[in-house]
C-alpha positions, -999 to +999 in steps of 0.1 A: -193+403-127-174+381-098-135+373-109-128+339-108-115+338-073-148+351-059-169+324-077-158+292-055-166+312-020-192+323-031-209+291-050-197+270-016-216+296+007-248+293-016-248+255-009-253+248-049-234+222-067-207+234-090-177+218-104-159+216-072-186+193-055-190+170-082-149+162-082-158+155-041-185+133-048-162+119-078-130+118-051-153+099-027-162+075-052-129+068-061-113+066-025-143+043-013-137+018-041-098+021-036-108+013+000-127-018-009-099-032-031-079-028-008-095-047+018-101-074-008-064-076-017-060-078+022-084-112+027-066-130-002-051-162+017-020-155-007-001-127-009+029-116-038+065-104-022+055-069-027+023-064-007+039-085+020+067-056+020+042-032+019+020-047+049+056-051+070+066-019+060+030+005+071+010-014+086-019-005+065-041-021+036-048+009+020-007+007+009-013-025-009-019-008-046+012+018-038+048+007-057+072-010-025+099+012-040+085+049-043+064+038-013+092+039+010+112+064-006+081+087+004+082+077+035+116+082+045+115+116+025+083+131+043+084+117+077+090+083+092+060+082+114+039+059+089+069+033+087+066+011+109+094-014+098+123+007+085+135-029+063+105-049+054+127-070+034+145-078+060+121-089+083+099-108+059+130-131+048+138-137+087+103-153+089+111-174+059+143-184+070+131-189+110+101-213+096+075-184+110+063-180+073+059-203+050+064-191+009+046-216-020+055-223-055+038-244-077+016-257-050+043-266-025+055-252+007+093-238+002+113-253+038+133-226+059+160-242+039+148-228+008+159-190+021+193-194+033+211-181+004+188-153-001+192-114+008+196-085-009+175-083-042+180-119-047+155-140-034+142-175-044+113-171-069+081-184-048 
């Protein structure tokens, strides 16, 4: 009788289809539809504060259903090659406030104007 550790090995050699390849084929699934989501979320002509941060921030769509937050506390903790804007924040409310970027709420365009107070955590609800 193989042990446990012998059965993977030896059920991956064989070619048959055990547990472990149905969890790939289910992990495929999964990442493919992430993927499309994410490319969805990517075409919308508006965006929310936080996916904005995200895009400045990696660069990537497949960020855009990851938390800004734990996001970048990941990123400076593991390695800082995936940031590639160190203080999205930062840069997004230059845009605003330089008239490169225009937010909207309720319909309207906000004016450069509309940012100057803003910084930190507090920022004009758009």
């Amino acid at each position: 009788m193989p042990t446990s550790e012998q059965l993977p090995a030896e059920t991956e050699a064989s070619g048959a289809q055990g547990p472990r390849g149905e969890v790939s084929a289910a992990e495929e699934r999964s990442r493919k539809m992430k993927r499309q989501r994410c490319e969805w979320l990517y075409e919308e002509i508006f965006w929310p504060r936080e996916r904005a941060f995200l895009w400045l921030a990696f660069r990537d769509p497949a960020r855009f259903e990851d938390n800004f937050r734990p996001a970048m506390l990941s990123a400076h903790l593991r390695s800082l090659a995936s940031l590639k804007d160190g203080n999205p924040r930062r840069t997004l409310l230059r845009a605003l406030q330089e008239d490169k970027l225009r937010a909207i709420k309720d319909g309207k365009e906000l004016p450069p104007e509309a940012w100057a107070a803003a910084g930190g955590l507090r920022w004009p609800e758009a």
